[in-house]
N, C-alpha and C positions, 0 to 999 in steps of 0.2 A: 504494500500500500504506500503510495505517496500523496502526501498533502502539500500542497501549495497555496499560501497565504498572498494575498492582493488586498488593494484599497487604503493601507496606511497613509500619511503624508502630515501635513501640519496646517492647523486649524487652529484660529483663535477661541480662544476661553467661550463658553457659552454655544459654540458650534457642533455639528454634527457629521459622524462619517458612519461609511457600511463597508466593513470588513467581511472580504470573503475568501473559503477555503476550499478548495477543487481536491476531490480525492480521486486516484484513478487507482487501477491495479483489483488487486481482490477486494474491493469495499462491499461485497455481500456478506464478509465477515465480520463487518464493523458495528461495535454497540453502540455504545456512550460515544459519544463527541465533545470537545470543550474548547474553551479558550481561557488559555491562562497569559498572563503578562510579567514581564520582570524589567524593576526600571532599576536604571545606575547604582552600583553597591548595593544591590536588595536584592532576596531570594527570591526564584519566580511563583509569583501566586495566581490561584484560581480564580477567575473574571467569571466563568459562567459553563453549565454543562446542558446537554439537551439528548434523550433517548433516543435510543433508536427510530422508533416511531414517529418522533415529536410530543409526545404528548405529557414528560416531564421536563421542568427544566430547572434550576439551580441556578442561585445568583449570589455572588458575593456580597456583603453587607452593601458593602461601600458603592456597588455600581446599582442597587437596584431598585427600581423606575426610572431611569435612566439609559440603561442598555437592554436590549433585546437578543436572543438568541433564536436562532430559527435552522431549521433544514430543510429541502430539496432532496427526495431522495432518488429523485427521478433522473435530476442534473449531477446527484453523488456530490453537491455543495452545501455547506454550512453558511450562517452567514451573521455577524456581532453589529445590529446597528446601534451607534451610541450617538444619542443625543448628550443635553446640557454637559458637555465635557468640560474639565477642571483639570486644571496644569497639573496637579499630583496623578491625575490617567496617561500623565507621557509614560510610553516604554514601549519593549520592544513586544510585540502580542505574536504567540502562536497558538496555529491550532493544533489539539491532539486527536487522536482517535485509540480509541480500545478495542482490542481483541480478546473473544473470548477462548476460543479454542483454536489453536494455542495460545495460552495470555499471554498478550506481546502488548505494547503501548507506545506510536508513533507520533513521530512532531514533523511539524512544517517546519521550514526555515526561519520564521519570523518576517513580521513586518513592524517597521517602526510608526509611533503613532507620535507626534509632538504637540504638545496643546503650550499655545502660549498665552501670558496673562496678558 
């Protein structure tokens, strides 16, 4: 499976972007989905997760009413729309994907997101 992350760039404070992830390869193996993020000198943390399905999804304290998670599973894409964005959301966002059999757990390259004040 490979994930390929799009849509970062830089956005002033109070603006909005939609981050998206293209999975190819074996993704009829793929459960969970997420988007985690890590900014400068911080460990990477968990923005947001969504079922297989769609029809759960998980949000970090800090992001939520603010960000959306969604899937396609038709297009095999994810996709993190963030509104009201605040300069402490700069970093670098990737997507992941979960396997269940065999458990394996893959990442995108990362895209960078910059909010500025």
């Amino acid at each position: 499976v490979q994930l390929v992350e799009s849509g970062g760039g830089l956005v002033q404070a109070g603006g909005s972007l939609t981050l998206s992830c293209a999975a190819s390869g074996s993704t009829f193996s793929i459960s969970v989905m997420g988007w985690y993020r890590q900014a400068p000198g911080k460990q990477r943390e968990l923005v947001a997760t969504i079922t297989s399905g769609g029809g759960s999804t998980n949000y970090a304290d800090s992001v939520k009413g603010r960000f959306t998670i969604s899937r396609d599973n038709a297009k095999n894409t994810m996709y993190l729309q963030m509104n009201s964005l605040k300069p402490e959301d700069t970093a670098v966002y990737y997507c992941n994907a979960r396997q269940l059999l065999p458990w394996y757990v893959y990442w995108g390259q990362g895209t960078q997101v910059t909010v500025s004040s």
